[in-house]
Backbone as CSV, one residue per row, in Angstrom:
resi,resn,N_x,N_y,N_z,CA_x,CA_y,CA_z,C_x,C_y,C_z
1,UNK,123.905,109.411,92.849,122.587,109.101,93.352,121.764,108.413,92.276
2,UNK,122.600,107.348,91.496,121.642,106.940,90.534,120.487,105.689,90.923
3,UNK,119.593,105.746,90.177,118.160,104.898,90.837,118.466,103.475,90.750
4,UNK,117.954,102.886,91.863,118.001,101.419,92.087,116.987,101.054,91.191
5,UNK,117.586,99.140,90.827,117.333,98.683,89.968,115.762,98.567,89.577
6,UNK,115.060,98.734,90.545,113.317,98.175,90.386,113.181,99.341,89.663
7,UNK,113.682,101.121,90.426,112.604,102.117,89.464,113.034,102.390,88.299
8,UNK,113.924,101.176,87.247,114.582,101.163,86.647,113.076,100.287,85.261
9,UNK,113.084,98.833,86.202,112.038,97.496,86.147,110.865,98.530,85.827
10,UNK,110.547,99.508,86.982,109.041,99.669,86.599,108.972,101.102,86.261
11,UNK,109.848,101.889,85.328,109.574,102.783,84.457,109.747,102.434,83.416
12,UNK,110.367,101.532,82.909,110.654,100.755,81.537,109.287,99.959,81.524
13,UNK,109.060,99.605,82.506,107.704,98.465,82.605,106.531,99.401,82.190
14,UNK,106.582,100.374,82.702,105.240,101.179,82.712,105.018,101.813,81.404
15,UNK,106.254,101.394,80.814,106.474,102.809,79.315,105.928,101.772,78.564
16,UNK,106.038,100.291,78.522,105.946,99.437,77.704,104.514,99.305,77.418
17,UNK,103.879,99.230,79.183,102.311,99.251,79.399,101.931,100.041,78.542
18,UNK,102.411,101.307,78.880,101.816,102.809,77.602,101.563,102.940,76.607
19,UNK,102.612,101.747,75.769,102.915,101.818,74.552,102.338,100.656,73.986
20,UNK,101.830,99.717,74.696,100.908,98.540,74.487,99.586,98.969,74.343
21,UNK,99.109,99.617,75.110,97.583,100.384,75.659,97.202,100.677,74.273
22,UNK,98.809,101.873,73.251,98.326,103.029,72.492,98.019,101.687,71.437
23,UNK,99.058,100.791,71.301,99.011,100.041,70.237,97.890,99.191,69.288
24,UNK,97.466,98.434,70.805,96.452,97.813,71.130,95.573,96.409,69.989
25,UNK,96.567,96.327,69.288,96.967,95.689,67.837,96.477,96.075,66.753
26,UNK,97.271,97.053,66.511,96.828,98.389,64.886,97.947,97.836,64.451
27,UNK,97.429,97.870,63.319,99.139,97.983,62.357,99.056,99.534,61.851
28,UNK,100.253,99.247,60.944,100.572,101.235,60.302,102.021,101.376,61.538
29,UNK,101.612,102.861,61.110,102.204,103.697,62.225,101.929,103.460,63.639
30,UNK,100.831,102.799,64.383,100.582,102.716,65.530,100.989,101.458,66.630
31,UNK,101.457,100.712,65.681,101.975,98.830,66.199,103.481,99.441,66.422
32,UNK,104.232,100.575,65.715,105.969,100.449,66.291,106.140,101.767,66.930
33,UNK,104.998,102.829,66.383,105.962,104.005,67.115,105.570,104.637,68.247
34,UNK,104.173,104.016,69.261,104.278,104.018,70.421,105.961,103.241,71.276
35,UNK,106.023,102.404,71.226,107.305,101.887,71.174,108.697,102.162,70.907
36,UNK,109.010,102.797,69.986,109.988,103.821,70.148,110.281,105.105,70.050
37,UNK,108.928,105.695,70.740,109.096,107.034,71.764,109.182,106.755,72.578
38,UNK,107.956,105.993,73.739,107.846,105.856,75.005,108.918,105.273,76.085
39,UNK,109.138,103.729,75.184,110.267,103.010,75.727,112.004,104.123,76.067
40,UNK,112.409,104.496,75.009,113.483,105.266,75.064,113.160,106.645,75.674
41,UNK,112.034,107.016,75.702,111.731,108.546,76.089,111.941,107.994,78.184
42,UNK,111.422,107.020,78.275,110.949,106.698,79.848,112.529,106.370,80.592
43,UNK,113.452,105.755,79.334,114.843,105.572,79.839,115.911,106.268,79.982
44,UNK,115.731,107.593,79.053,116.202,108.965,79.229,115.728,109.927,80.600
45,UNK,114.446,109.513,80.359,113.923,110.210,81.772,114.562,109.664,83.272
46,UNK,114.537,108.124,83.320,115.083,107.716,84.494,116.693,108.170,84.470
47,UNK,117.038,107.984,83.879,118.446,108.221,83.538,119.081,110.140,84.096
48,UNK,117.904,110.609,83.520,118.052,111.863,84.301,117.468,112.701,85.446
49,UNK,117.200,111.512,85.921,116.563,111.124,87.384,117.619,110.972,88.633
50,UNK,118.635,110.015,88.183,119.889,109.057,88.837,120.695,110.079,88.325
51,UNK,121.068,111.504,87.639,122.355,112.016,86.943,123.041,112.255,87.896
52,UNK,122.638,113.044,89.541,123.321,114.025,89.714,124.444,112.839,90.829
53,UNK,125.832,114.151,90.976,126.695,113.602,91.225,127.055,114.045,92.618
54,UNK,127.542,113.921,93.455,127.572,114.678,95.102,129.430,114.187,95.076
55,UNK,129.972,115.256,94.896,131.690,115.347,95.257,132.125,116.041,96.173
56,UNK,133.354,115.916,96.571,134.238,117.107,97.094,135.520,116.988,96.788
57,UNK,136.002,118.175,96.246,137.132,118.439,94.909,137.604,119.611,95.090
58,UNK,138.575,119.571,95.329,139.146,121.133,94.974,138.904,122.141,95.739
59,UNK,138.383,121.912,96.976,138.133,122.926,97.945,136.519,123.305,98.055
60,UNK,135.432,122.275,97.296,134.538,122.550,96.925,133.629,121.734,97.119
61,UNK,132.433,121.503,97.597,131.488,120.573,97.512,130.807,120.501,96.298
62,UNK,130.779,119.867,95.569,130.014,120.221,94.186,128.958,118.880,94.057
63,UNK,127.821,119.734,93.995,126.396,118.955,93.849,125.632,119.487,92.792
64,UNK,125.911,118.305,91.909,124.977,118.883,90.316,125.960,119.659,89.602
65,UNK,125.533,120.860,89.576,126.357,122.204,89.342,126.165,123.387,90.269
66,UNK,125.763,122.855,91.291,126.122,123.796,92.632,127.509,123.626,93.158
67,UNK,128.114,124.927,93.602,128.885,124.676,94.112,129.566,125.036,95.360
68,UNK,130.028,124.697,96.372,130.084,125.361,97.608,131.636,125.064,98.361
69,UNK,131.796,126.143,98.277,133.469,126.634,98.806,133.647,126.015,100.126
70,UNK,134.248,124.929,100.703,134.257,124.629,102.162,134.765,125.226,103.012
71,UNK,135.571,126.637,102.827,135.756,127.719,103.873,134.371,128.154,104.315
72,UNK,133.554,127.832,103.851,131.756,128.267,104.216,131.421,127.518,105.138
73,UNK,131.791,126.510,105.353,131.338,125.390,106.016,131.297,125.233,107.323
74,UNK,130.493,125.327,108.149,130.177,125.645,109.500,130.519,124.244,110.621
75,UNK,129.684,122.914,110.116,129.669,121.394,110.112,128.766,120.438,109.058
76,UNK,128.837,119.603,109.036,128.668,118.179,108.251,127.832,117.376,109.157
77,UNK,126.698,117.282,108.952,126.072,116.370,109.915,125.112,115.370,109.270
78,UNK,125.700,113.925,109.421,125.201,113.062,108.364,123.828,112.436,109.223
79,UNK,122.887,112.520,108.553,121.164,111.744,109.103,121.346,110.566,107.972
80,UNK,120.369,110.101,109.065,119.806,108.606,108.459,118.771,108.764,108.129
81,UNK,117.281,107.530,107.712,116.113,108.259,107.214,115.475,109.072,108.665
82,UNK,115.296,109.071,109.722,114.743,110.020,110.166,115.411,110.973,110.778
83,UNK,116.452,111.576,110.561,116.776,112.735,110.726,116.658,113.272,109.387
84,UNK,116.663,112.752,108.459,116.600,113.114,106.842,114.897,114.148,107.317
85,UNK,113.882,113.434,107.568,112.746,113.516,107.375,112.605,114.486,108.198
86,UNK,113.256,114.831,109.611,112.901,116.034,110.842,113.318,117.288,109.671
87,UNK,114.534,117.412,109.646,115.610,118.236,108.654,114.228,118.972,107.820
88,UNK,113.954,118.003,106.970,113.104,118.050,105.533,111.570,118.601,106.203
89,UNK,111.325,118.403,107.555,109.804,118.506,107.672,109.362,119.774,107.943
90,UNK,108.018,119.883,108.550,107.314,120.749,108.907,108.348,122.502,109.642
91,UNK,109.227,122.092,110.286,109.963,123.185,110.798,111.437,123.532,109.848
92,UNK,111.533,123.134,108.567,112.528,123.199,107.678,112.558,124.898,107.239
93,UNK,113.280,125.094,107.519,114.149,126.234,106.890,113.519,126.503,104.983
94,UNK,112.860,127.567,104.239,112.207,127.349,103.474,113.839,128.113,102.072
95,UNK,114.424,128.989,102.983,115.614,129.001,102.029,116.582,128.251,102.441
96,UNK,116.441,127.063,102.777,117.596,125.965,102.884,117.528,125.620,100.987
97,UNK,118.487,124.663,101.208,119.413,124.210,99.358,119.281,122.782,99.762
98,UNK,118.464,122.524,98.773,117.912,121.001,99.083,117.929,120.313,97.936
99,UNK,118.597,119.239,97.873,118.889,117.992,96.779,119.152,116.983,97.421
100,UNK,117.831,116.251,97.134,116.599,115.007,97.698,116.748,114.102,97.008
101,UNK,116.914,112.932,97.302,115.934,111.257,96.340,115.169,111.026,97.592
102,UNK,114.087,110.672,96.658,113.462,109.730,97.922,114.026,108.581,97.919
103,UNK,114.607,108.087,96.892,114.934,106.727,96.994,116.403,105.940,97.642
104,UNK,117.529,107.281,98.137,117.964,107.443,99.002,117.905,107.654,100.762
105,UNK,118.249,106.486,100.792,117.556,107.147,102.750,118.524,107.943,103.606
106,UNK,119.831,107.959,103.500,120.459,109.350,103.689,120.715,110.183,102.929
107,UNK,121.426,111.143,104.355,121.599,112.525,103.544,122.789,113.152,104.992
108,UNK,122.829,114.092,104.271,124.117,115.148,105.002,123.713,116.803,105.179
109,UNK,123.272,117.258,106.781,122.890,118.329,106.177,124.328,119.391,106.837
110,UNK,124.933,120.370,105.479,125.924,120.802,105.670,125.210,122.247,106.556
111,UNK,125.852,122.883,107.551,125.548,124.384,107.746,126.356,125.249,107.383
112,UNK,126.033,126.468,106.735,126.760,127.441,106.658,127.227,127.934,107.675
113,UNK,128.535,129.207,107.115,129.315,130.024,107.991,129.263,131.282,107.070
114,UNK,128.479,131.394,106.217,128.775,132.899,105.957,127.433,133.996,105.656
115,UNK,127.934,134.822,106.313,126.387,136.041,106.460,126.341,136.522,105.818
116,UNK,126.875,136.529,104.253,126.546,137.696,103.217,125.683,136.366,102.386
117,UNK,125.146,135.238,102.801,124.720,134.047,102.003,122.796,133.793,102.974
118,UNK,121.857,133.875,102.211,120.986,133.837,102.895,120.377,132.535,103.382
119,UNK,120.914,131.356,102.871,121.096,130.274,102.663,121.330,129.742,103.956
120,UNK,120.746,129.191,105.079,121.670,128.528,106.316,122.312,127.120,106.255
121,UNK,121.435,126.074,105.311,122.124,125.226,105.074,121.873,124.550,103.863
122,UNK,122.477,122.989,103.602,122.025,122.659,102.432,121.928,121.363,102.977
123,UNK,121.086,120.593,102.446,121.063,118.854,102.818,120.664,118.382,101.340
124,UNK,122.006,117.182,101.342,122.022,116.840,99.896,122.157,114.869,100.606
125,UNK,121.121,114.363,99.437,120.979,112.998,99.843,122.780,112.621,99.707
126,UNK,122.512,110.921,100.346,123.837,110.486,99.737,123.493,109.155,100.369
127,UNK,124.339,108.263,100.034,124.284,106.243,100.408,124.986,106.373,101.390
128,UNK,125.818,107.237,101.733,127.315,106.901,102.860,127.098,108.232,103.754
129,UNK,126.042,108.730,104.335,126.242,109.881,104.825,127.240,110.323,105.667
130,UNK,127.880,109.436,106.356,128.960,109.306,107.576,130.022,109.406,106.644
131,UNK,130.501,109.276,105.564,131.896,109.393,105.061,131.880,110.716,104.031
132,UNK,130.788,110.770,103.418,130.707,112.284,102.885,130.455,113.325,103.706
133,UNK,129.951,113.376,105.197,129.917,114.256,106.042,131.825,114.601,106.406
134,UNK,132.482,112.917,106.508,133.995,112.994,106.828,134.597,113.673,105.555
135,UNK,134.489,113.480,104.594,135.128,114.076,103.579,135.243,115.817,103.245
136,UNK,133.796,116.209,103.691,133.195,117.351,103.825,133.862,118.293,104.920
137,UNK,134.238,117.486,105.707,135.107,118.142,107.207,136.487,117.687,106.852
138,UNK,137.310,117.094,106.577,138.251,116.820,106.163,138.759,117.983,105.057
139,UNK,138.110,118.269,104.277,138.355,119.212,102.859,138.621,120.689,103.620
140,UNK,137.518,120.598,104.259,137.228,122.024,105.299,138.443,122.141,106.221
141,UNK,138.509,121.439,107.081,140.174,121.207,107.793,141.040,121.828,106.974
142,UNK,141.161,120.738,105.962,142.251,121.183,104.916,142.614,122.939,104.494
143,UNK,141.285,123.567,103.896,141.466,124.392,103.535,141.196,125.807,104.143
144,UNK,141.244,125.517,105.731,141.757,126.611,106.367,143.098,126.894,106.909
145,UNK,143.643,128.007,107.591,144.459,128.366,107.910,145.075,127.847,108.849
146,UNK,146.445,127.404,109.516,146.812,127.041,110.673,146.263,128.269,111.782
147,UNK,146.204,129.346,112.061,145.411,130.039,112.868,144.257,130.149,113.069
148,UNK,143.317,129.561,111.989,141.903,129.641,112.137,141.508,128.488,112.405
149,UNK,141.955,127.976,113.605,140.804,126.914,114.310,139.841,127.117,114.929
150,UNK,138.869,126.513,114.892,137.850,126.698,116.026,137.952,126.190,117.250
């Protein structure tokens, strides 16, 4: 889920503004080292903005460092931006497991299957919601039993 190129343009842009503002033409200490805090501080920040990673591996959905066993897995239901936004709104589930971009317009919201978990579901953004929802059910397939179909 890493950030498209503009909020890339205008957090680097904005750090520069910052660091121009402090500068403002001093010499000394004040002409370079607004400049290399802000600039590198604003590119670390975006950077750990875009980190997280959305897989499925090993029997596992792993988001960030969450991780979720797909024998749990109830269904996979991939939204676009406005099912993203119903999901996310006013009638949302307040212990749902939620990992958002806004700057993503889908998402996948998985439901649980297990009652010792208070958790009913999780909706985690993604670019391809239709193939990580397939992957998500596919894994799940996989790692049940030939007797335990639904």
């Amino acid at each position: 889920m890493t950030l498209p190129w503009w909020a890339w343009l205008l957090g680097i842009g904005f750090a520069c503004f910052m660091a121009t503002e402090i500068w403002m033409g001093s010499t000394g200490l004040r002409a370079w080292l607004p400049f290399t805090v802000l600039v590198p501080a604003a590119g670390v920040g975006l950077w750990w903005l875009g980190r997280i990673t959305v897989a499925v591996r090993g029997g596992e959905l792993l988001v960030d460092d969450a991780r979720l066993p797909v024998r749990f897995i109830a269904d996979a239901i991939p939204l676009d931006s406005a099912g993203r936004r119903e999901v996310l709104g006013v009638g949302a589930d307040p212990l749902a497991f939620v990992v958002q971009r806004p700057w993503v317009g889908g998402a996948v919201q998985v439901v649980l299957d297990d009652p010792s978990d208070p958790t009913p579901y999780w909706v985690v953004s993604s670019h391809d919601p239709v193939r990580l929802a397939a992957a998500i059910l596919a894994a799940r397939d996989t790692d049940r039993p030939a007797g335990d179909a639904d």
